[in-house]
N, C-alpha and C positions, 0 to 999 in steps of 0.2 A: 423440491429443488429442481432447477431446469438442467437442462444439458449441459449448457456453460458455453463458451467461446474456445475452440478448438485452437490452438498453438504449439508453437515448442519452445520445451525448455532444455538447460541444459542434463547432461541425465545425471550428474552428480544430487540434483534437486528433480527430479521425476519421482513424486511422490505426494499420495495422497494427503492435504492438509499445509505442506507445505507453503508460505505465507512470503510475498514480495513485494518493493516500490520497482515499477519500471520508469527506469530514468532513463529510458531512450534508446535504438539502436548506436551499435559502436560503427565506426566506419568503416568496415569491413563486411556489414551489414547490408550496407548499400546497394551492391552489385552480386549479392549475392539470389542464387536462385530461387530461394524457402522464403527470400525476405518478404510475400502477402501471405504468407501464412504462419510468417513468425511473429515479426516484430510490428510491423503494419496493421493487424491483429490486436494491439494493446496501445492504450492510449499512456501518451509521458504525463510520469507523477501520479499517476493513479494505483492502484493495491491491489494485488490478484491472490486468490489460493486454488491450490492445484485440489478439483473434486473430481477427477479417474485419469487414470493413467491409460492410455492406447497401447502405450508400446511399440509403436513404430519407430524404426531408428533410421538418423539420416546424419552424414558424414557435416559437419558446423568448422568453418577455418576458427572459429575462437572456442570452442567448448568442445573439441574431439570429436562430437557425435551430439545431437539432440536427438527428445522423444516426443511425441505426439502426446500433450495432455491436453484434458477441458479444465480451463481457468472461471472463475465468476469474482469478480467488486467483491472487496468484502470492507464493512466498516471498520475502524481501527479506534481503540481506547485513547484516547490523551484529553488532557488539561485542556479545557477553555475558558474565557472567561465569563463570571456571572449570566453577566448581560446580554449575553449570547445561546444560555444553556435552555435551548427551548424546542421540543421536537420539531424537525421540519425548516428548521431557520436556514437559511443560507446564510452566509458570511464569510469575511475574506480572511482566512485564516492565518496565524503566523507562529510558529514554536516560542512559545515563553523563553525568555531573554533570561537565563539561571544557567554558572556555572557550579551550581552546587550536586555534583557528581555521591556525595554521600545521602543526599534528602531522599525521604522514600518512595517521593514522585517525580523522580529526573525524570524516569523511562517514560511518565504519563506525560510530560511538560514539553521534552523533547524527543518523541516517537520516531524510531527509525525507521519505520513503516508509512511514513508522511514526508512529501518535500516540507521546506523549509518553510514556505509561504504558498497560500492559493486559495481557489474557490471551495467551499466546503458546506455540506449537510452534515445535522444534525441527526443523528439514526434515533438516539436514545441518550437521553439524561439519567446518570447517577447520581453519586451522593457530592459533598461539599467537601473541596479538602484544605485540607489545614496546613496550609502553607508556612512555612518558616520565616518569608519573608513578608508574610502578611497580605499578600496577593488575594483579590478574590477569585479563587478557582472552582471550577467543578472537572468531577471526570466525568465522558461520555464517549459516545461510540460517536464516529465523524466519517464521513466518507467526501472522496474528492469529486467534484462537480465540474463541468466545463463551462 
């Protein structure tokens, strides 16, 4: 495993493993001093997890305090479809269109670890799932592209 890309998070989430979507600096962000080595740092709509903690602390107007972690991409599990389930594929991804909150792949169809729509790799193909609505899906590991 490499270093990773050096950031900060806030420190209630400073911790090893911990798993994010970065959807953006907030506007307070902007004019702020850390903002090239915070949020500048990670790219929007893409997935980070935290692999060491520094422990450097610095005063944040939205999170009380930030700490100095190494973040690294990491792929995320969801539903895609068939024709798409192939190592290596690029594609534009989009969360399956399913308010079925009880089925036992909402979390894989609509992943809170993923925007809603975007460019996407293939990491890894699993198995076939069996949809209730008769969709053909696969689960696989998917990572965000630009």
């Amino acid at each position: 495993m490499g270093s990773g890309t050096i950031t900060l998070v806030s420190y209630l989430v400073a911790r090893e493993g911990y798993t994010f979507l970065f959807t953006g600096p907030s506007p307070e962000c902007m004019n702020c001093r850390f903002r090239k080595v915070c949020v500048d740092k990670l790219k929007e709509g893409h997935t980070y997890r935290v692999v060491r903690v520094l422990g450097i602390k610095n005063r944040c107007p939205i999170n009380k305090y930030v700490i100095t972690v190494a973040v690294e991409e990491v792929a995320v599990p969801a539903a895609i479809p068939k024709r798409y389930a192939v190592e290596g594929m690029i594609f534009r991804y989009r969360k399956v269109d399913c308010s079925n909150t009880e089925c036992e792949f909402f979390k894989l169809c609509r992943p809170d670890l993923l925007p809603d729509e975007g460019k996407v790799k293939v990491v890894s193909v699993r198995e076939k799932l069996k949809c209730p609505r008769g969709e053909s899906l696969v689960k696989a590991e998917i990572m965000v592209v630009d």
